[in-house]
Backbone and ligand atoms as CSV (ligand in chain L), in Angstrom:
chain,resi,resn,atom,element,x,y,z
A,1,UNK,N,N,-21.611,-6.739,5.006
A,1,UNK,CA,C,-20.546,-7.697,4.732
A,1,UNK,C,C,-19.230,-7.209,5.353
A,2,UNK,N,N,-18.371,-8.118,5.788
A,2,UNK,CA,C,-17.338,-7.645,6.489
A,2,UNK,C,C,-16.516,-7.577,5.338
A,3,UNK,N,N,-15.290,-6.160,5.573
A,3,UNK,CA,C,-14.739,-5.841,4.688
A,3,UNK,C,C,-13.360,-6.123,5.718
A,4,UNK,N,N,-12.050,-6.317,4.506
A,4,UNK,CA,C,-10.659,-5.740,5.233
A,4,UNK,C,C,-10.136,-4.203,4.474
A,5,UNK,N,N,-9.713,-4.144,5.456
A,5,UNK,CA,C,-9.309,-2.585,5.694
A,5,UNK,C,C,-7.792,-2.337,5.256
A,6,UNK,N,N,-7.275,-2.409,4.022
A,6,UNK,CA,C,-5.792,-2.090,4.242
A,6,UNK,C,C,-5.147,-0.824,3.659
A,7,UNK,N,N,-4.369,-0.116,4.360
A,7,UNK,CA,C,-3.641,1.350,3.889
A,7,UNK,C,C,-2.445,1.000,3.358
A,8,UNK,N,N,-1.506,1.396,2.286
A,8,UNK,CA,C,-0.692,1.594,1.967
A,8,UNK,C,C,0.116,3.066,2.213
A,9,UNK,N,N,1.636,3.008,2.956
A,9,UNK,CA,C,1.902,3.739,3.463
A,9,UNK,C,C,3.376,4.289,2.693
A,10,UNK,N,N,3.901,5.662,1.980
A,10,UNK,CA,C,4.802,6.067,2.056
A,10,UNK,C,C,5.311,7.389,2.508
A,11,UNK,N,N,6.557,8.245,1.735
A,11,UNK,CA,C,6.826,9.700,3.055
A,11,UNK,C,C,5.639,10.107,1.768
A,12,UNK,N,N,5.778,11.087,0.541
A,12,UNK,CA,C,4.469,11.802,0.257
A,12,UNK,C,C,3.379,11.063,-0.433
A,13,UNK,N,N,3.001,10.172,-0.186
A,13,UNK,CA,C,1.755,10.000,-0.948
A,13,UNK,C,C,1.559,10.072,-2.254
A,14,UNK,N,N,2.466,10.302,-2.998
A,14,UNK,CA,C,2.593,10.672,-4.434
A,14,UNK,C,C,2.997,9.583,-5.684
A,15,UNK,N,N,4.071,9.001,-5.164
A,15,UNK,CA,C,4.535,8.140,-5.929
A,15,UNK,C,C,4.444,6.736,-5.545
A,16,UNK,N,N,4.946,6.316,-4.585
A,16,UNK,CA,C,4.735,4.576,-4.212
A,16,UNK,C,C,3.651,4.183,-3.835
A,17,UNK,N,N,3.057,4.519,-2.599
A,17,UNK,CA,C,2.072,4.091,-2.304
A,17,UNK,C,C,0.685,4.221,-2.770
A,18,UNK,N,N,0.714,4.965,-3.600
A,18,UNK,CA,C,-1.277,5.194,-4.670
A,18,UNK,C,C,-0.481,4.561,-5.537
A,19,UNK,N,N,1.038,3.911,-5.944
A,19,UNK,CA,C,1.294,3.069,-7.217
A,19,UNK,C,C,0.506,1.912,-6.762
A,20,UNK,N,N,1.096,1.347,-5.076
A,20,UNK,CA,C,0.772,-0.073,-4.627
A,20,UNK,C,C,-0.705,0.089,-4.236
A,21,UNK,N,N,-0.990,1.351,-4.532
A,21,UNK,CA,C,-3.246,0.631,-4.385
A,21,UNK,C,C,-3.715,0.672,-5.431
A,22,UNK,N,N,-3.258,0.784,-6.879
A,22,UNK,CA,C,-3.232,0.952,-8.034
A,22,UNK,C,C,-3.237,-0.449,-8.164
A,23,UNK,N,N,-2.074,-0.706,-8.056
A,23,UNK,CA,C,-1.683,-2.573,-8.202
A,23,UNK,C,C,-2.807,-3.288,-7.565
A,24,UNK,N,N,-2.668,-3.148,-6.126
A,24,UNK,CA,C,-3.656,-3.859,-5.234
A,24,UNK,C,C,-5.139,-4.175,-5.589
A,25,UNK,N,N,-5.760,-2.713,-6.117
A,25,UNK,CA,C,-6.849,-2.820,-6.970
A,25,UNK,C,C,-6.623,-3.488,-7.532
A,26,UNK,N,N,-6.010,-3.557,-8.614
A,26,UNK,CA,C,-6.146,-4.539,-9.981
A,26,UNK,C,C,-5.921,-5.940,-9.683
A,27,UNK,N,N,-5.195,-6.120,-8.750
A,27,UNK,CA,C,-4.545,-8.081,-8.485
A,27,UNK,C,C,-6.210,-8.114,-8.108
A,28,UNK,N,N,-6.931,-7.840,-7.029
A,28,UNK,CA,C,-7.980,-8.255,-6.052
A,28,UNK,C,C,-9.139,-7.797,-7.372
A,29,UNK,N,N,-9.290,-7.245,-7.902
A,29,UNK,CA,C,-10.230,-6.899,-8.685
A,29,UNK,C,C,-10.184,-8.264,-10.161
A,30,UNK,N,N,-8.787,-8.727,-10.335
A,30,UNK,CA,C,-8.785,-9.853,-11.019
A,30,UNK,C,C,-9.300,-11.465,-10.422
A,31,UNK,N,N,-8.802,-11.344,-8.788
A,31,UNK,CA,C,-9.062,-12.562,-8.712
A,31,UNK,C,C,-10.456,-12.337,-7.819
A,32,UNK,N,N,-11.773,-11.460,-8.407
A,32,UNK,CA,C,-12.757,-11.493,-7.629
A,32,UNK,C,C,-13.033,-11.813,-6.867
A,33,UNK,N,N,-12.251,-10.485,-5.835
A,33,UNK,CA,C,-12.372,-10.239,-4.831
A,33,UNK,C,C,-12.736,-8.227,-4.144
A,34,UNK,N,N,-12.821,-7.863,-4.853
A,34,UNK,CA,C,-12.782,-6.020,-5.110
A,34,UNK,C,C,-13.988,-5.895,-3.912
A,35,UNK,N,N,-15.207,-6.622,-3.664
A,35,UNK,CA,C,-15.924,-6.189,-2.987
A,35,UNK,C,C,-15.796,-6.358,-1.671
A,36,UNK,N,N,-15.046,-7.179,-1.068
A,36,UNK,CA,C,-13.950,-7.927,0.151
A,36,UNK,C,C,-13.273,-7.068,0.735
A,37,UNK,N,N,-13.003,-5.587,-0.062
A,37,UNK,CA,C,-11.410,-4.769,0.313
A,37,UNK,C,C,-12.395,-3.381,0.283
A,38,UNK,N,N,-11.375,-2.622,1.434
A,38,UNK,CA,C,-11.198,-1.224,1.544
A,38,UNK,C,C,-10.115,-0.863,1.591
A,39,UNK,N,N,-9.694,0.006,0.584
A,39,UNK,CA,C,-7.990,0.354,0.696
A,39,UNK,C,C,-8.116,2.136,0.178
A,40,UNK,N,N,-6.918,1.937,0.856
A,40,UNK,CA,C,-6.008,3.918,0.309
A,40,UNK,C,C,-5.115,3.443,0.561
A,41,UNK,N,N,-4.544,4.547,0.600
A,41,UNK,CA,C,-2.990,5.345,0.889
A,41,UNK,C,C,-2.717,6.372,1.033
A,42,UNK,N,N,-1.342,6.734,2.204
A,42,UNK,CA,C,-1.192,7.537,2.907
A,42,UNK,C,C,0.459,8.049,3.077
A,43,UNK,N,N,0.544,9.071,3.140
A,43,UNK,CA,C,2.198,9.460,3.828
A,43,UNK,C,C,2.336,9.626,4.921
A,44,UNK,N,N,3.478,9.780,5.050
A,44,UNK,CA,C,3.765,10.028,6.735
A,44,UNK,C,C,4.233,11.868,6.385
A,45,UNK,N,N,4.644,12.096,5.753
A,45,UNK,CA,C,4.792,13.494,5.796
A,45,UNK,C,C,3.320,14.460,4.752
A,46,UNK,N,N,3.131,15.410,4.983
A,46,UNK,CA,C,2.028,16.242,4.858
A,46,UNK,C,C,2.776,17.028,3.304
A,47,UNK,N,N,3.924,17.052,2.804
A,47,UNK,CA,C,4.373,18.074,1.669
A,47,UNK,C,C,3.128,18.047,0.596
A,48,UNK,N,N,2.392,17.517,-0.043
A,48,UNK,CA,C,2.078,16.892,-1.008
A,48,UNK,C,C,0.429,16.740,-1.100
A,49,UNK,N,N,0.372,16.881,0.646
A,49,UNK,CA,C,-1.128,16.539,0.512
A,49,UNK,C,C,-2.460,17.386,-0.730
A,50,UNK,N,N,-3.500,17.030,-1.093
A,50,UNK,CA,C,-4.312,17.666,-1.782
A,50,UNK,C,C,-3.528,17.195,-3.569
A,51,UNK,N,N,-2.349,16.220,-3.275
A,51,UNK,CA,C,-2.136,16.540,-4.735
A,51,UNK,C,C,-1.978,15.020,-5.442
A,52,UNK,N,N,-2.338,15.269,-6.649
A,52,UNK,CA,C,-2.518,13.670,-7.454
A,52,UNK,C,C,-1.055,13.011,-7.789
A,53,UNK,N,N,-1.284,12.060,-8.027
A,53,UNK,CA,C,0.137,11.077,-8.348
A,53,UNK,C,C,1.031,11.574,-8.926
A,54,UNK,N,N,2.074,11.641,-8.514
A,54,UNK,CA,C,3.383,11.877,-9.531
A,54,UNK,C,C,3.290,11.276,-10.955
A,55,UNK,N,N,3.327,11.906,-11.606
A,55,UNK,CA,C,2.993,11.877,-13.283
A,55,UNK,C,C,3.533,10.470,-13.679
A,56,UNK,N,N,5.192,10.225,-13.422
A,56,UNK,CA,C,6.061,8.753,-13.380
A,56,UNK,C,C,5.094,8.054,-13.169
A,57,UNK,N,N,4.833,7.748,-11.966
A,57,UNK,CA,C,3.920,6.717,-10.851
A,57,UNK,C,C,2.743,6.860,-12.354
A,58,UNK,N,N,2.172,7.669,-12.313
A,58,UNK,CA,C,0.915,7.581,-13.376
A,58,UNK,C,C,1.144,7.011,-14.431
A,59,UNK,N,N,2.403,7.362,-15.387
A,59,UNK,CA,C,2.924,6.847,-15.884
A,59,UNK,C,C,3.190,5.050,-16.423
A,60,UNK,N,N,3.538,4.843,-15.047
A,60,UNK,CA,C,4.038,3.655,-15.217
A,60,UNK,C,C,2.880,2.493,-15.216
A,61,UNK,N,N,1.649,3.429,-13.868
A,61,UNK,CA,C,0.362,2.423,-14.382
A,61,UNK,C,C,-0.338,2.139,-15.077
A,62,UNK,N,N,-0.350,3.259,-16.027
A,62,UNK,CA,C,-1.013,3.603,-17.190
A,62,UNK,C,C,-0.486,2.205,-18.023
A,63,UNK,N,N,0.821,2.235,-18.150
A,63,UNK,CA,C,1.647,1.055,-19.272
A,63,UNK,C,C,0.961,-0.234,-18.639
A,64,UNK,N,N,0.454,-0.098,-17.736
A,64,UNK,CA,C,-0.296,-1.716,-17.331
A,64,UNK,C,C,-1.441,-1.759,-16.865
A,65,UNK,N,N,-2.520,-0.764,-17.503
A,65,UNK,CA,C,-3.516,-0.382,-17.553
A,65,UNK,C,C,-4.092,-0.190,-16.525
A,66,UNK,N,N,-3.422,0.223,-15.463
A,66,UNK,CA,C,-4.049,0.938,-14.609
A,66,UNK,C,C,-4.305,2.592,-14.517
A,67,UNK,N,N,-5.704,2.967,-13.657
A,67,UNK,CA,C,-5.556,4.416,-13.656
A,67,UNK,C,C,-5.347,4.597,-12.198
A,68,UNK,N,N,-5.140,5.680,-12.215
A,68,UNK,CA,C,-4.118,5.837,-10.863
A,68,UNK,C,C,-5.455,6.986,-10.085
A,69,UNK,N,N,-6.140,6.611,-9.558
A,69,UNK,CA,C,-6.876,8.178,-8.995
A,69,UNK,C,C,-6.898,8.137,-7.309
A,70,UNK,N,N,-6.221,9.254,-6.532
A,70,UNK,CA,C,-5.623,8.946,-5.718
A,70,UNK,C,C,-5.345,10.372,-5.391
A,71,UNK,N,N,-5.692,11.368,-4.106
A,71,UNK,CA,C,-5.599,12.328,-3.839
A,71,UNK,C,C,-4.379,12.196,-2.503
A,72,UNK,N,N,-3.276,12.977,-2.199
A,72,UNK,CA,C,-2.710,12.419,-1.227
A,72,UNK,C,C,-2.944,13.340,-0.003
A,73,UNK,N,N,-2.541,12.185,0.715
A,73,UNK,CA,C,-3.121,12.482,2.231
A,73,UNK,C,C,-2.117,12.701,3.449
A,74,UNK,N,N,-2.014,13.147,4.500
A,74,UNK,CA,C,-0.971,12.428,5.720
A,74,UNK,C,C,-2.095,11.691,6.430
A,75,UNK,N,N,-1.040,9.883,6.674
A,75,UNK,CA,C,-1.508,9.207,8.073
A,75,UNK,C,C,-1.844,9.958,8.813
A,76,UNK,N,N,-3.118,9.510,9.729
A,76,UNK,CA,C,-3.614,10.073,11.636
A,76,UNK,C,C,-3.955,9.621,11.774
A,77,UNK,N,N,-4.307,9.640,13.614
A,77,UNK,CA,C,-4.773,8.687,14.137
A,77,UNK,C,C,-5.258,7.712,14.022
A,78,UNK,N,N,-6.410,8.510,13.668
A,78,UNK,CA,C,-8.193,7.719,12.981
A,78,UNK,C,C,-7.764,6.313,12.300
A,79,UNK,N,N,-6.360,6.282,11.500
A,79,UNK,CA,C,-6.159,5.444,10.872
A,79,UNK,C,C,-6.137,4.332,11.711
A,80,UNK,N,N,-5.281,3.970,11.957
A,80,UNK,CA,C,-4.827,2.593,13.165
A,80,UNK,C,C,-5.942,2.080,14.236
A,81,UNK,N,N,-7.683,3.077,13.824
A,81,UNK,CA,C,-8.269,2.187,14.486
A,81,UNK,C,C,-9.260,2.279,13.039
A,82,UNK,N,N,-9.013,2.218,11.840
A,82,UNK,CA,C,-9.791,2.100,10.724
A,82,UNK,C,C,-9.340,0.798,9.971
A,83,UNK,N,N,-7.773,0.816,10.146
A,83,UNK,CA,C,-7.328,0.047,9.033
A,83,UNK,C,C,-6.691,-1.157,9.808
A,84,UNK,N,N,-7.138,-2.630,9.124
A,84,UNK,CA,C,-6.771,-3.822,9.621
A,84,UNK,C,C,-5.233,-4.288,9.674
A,85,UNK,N,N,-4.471,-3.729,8.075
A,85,UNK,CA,C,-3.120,-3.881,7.804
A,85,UNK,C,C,-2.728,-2.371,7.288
A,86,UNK,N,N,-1.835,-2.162,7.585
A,86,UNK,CA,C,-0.803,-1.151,7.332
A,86,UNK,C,C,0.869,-1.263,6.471
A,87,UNK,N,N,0.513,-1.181,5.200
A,87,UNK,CA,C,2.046,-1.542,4.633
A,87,UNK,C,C,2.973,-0.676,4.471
A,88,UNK,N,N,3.865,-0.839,4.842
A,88,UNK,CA,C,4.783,0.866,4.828
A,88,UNK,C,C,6.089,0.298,3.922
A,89,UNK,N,N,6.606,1.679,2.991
A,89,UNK,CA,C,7.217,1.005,1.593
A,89,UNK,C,C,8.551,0.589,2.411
A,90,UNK,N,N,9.233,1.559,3.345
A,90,UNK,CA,C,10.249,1.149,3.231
A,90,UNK,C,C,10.475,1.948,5.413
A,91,UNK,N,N,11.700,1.408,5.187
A,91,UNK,CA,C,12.139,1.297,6.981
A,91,UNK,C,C,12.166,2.796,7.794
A,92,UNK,N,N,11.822,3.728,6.754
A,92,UNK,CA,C,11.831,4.789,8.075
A,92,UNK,C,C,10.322,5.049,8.081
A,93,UNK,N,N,9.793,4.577,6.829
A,93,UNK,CA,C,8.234,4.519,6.989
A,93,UNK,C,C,7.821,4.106,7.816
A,94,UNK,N,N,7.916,2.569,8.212
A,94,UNK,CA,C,7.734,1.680,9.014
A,94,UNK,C,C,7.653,2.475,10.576
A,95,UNK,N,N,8.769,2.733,10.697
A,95,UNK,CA,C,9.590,3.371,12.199
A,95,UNK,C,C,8.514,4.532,12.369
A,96,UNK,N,N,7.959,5.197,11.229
A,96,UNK,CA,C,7.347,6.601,11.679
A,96,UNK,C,C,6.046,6.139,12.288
A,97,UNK,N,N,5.852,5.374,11.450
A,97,UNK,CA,C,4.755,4.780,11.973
A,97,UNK,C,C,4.274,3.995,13.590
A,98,UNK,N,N,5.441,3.458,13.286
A,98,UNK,CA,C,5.579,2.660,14.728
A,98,UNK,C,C,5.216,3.327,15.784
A,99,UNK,N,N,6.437,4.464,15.567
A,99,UNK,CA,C,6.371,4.932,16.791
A,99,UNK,C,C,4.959,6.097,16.961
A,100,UNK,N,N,4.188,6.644,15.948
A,100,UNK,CA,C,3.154,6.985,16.262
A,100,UNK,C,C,1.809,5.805,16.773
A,101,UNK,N,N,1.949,4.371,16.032
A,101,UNK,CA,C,1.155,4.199,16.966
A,101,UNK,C,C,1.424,3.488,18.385
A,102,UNK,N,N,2.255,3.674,18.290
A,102,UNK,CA,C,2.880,3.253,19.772
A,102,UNK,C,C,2.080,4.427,20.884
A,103,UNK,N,N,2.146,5.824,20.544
A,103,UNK,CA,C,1.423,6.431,21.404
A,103,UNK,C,C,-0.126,6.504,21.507
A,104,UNK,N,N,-0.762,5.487,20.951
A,104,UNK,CA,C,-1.700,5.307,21.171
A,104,UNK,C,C,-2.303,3.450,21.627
A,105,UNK,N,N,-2.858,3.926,22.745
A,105,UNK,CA,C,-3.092,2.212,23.479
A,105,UNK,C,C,-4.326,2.216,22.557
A,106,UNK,N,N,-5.065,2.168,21.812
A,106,UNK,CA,C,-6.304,1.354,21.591
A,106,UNK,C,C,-6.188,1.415,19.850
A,107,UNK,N,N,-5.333,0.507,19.124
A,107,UNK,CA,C,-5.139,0.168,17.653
A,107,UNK,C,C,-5.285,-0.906,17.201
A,108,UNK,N,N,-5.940,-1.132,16.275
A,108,UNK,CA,C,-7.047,-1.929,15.230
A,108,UNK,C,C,-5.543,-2.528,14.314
A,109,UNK,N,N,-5.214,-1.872,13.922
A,109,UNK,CA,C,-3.997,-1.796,12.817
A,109,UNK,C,C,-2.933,-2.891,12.886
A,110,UNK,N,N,-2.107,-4.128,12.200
A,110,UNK,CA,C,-1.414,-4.456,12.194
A,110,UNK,C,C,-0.258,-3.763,11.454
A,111,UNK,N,N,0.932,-3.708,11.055
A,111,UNK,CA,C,2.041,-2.646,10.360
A,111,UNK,C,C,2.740,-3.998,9.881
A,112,UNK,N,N,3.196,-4.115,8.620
A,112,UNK,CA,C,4.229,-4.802,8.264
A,112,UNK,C,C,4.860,-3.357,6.862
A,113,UNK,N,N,6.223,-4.312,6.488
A,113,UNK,CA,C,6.571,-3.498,5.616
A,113,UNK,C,C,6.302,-4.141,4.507
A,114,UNK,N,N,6.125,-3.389,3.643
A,114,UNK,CA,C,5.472,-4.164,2.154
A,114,UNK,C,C,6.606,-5.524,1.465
A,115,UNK,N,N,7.737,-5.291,1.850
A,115,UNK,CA,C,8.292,-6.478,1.004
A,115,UNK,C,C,8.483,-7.278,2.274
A,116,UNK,N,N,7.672,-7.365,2.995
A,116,UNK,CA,C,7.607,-8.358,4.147
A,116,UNK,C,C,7.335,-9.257,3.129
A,117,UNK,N,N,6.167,-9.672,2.257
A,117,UNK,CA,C,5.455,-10.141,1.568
A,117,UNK,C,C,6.064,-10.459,0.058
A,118,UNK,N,N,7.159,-10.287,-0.105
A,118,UNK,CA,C,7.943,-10.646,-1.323
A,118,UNK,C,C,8.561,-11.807,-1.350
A,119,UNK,N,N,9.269,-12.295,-2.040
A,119,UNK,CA,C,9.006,-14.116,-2.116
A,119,UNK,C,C,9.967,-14.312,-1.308
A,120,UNK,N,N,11.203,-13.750,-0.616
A,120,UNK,CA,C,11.846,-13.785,-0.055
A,120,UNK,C,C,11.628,-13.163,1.297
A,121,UNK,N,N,10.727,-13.227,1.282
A,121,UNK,CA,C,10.335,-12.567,2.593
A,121,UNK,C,C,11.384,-11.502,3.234
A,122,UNK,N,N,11.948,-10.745,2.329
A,122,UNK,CA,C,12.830,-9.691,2.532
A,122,UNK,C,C,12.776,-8.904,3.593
A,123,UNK,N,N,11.698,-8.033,3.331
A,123,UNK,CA,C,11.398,-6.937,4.477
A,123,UNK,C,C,12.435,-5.859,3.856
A,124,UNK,N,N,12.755,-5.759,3.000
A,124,UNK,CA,C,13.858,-4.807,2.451
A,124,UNK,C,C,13.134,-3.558,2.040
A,125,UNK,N,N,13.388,-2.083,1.532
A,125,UNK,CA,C,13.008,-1.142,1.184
A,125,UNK,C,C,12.112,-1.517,0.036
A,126,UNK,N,N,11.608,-0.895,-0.238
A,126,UNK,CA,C,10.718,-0.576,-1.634
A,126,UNK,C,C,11.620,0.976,-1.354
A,127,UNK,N,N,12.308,1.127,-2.378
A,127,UNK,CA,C,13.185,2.395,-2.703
A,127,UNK,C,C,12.214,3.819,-2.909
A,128,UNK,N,N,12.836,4.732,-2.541
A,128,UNK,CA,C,12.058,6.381,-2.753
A,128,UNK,C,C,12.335,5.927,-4.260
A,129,UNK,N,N,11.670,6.313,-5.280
A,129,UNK,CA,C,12.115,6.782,-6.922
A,129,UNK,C,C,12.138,8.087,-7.039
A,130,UNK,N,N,11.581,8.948,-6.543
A,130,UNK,CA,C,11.195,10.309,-6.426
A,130,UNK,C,C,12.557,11.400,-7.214
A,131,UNK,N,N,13.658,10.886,-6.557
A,131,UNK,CA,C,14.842,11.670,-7.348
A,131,UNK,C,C,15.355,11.359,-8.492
A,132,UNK,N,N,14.941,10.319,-8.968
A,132,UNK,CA,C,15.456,9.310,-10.188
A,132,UNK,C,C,14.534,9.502,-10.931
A,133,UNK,N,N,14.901,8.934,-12.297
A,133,UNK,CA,C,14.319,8.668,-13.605
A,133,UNK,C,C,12.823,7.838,-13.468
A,134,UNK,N,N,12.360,7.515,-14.626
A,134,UNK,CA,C,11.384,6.434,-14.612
A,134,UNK,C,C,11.495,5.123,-14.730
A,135,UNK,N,N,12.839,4.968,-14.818
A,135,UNK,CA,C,13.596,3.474,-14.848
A,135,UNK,C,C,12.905,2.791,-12.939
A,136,UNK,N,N,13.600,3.933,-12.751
A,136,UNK,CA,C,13.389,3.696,-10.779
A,136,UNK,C,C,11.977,3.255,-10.242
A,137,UNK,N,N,10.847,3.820,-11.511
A,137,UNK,CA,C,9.746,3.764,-11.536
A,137,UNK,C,C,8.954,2.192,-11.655
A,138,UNK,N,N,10.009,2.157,-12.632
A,138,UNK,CA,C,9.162,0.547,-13.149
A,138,UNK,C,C,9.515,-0.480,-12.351
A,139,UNK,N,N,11.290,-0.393,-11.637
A,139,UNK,CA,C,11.349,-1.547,-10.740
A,139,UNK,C,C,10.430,-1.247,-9.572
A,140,UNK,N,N,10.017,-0.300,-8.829
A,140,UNK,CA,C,9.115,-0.106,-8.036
A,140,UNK,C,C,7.842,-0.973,-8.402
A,141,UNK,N,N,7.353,-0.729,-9.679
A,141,UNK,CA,C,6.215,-1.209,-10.183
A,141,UNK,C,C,6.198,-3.150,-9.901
A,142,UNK,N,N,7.753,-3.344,-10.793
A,142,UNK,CA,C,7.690,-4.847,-10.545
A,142,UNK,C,C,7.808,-4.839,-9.124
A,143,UNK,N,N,8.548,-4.576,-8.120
A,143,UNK,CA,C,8.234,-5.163,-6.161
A,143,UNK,C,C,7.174,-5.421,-6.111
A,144,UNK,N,N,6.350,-3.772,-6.106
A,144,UNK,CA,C,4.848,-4.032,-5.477
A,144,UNK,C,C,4.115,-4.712,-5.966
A,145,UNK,N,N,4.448,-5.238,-7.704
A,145,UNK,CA,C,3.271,-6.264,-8.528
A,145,UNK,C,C,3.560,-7.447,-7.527
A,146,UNK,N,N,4.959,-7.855,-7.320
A,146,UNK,CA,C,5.371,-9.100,-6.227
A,146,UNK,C,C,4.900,-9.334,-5.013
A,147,UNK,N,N,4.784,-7.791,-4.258
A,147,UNK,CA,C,4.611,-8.420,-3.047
A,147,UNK,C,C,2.701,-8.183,-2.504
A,148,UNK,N,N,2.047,-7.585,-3.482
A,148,UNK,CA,C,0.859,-7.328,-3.361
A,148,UNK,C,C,0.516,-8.792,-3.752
A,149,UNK,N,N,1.111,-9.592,-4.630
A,149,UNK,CA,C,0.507,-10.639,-5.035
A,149,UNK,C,C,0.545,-11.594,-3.724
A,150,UNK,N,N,1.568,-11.728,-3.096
A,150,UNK,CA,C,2.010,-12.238,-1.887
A,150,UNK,C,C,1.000,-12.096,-0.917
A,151,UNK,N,N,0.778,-10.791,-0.903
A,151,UNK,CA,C,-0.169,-10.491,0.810
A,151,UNK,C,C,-1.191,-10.870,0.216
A,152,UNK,N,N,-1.656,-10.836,-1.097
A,152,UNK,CA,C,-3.326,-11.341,-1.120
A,152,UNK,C,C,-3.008,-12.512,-0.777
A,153,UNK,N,N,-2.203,-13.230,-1.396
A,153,UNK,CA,C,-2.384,-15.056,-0.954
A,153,UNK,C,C,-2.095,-15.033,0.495
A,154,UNK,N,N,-1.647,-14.114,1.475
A,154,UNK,CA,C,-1.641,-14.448,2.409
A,154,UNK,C,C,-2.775,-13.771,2.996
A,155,UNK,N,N,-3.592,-13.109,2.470
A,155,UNK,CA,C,-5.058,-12.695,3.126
A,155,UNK,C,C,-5.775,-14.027,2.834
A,156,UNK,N,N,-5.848,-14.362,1.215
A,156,UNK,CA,C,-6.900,-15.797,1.368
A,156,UNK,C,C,-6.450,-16.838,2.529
A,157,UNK,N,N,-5.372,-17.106,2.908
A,157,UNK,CA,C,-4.971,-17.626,4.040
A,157,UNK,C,C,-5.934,-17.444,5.199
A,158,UNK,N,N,-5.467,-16.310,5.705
A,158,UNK,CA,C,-5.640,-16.184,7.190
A,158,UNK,C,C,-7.236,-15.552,6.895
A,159,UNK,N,N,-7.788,-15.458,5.818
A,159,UNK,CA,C,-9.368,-15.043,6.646
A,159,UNK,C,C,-9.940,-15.476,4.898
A,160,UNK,N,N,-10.574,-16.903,5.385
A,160,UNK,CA,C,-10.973,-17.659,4.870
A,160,UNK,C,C,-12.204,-17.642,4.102
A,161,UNK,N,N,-13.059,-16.388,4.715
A,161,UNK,CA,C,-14.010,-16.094,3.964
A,161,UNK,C,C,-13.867,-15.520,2.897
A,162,UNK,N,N,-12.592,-15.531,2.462
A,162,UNK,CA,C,-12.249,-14.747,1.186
A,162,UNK,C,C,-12.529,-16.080,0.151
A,163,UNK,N,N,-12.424,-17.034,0.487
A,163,UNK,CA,C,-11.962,-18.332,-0.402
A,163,UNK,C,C,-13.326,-18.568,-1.132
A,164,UNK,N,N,-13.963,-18.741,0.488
A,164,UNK,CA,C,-15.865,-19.116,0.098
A,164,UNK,C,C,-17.188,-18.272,-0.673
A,165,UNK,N,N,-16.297,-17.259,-0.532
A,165,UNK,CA,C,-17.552,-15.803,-1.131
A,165,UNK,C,C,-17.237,-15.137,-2.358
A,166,UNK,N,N,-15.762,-15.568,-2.910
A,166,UNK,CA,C,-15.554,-14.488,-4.122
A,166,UNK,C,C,-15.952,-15.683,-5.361
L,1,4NP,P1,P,6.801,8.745,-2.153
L,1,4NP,O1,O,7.964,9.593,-2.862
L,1,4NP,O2,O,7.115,8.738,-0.680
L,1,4NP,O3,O,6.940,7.387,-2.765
L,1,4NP,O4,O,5.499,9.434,-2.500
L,1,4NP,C1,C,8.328,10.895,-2.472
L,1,4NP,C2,C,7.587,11.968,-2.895
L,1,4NP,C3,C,7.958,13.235,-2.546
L,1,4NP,C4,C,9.093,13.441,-1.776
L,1,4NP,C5,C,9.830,12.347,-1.344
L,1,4NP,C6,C,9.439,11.068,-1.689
L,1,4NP,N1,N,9.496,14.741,-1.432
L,1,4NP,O5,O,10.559,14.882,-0.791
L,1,4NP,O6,O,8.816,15.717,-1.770
């Protein structure tokens, strides 16, 4: 069965982005669709790798019953010819990205930034929380509940076999 492929992208892997595959799971796993998707998440910087979610981030999914299990990683190569979409939280994410796959001619990967997909079609940061409280935590939580909800309706969109099979 054909699957889509999407990564969620921030700098360590710790806090935003295993929040937004946390979320992602759960929206696609509600509107049966879980067997349709391949997802992770990834950083662009390496500090962190080998290590589980920032406790906050765990935290905060926990309060909305999610579990968070999620080892972090750095983006490579391999990725951009694995993964169909690429969401990166916020604009230097984006840029790191860019410009790595820019040095490579043969990529699978589309890149948007995650609040591309927010009702305002913003394209604005999804903020670091990392130095802040858990307050910082939960508005993070509400974006990505927003704009994950967004890109699924815009996956049932554009690849239609999502509509007919779940
Ligand atoms: P994340 O947050 O990119 O959302 O995982 C951060 C985690 C760690 C650091 C910065 C941001 N750090 O500098 O270690």
């Amino acid at each position: 069965m054909r699957e889509i492929k999407v990564l969620f992208v921030c700098l360590g892997n710790i806090c935003r982005s295993p929040l937004a595959e946390g979320i992602f799971k759960k929206l696609i796993e509600e509107r049966g669709l879980l067997k349709h998707f391949h997802f992770d998440s990834a950083g662009t910087a390496a500090y962190h790798t080998g290590s589980p979610p920032d406790p906050r981030s765990f935290e905060i999914a926990g309060q909305h019953n999610i579990l968070l299990e999620h080892t972090a990683r750095k983006i490579n190569d391999h990725d951009f010819q694995t993964f169909d979409y690429i969401l990166a939280m916020d604009t230097s994410n984006y840029q790191h990205i860019k410009a790595q796959m820019e040095r490579h001619p043969k990529i699978k990967s589309q890149l948007f930034k995650m609040r591309d997909f927010d009702a305002q079609k913003s394209g604005r940061d999804v903020p670091d929380p990392y130095y802040g409280g858990l307050k910082g935590f939960e508005k993070v939580y509400e974006m990505l509940e927003e704009a994950c909800n967004i890109f699924i309706d815009y996956l049932e969109e554009n690849h239609p076999f999502l509509q007919s099979n779940s």
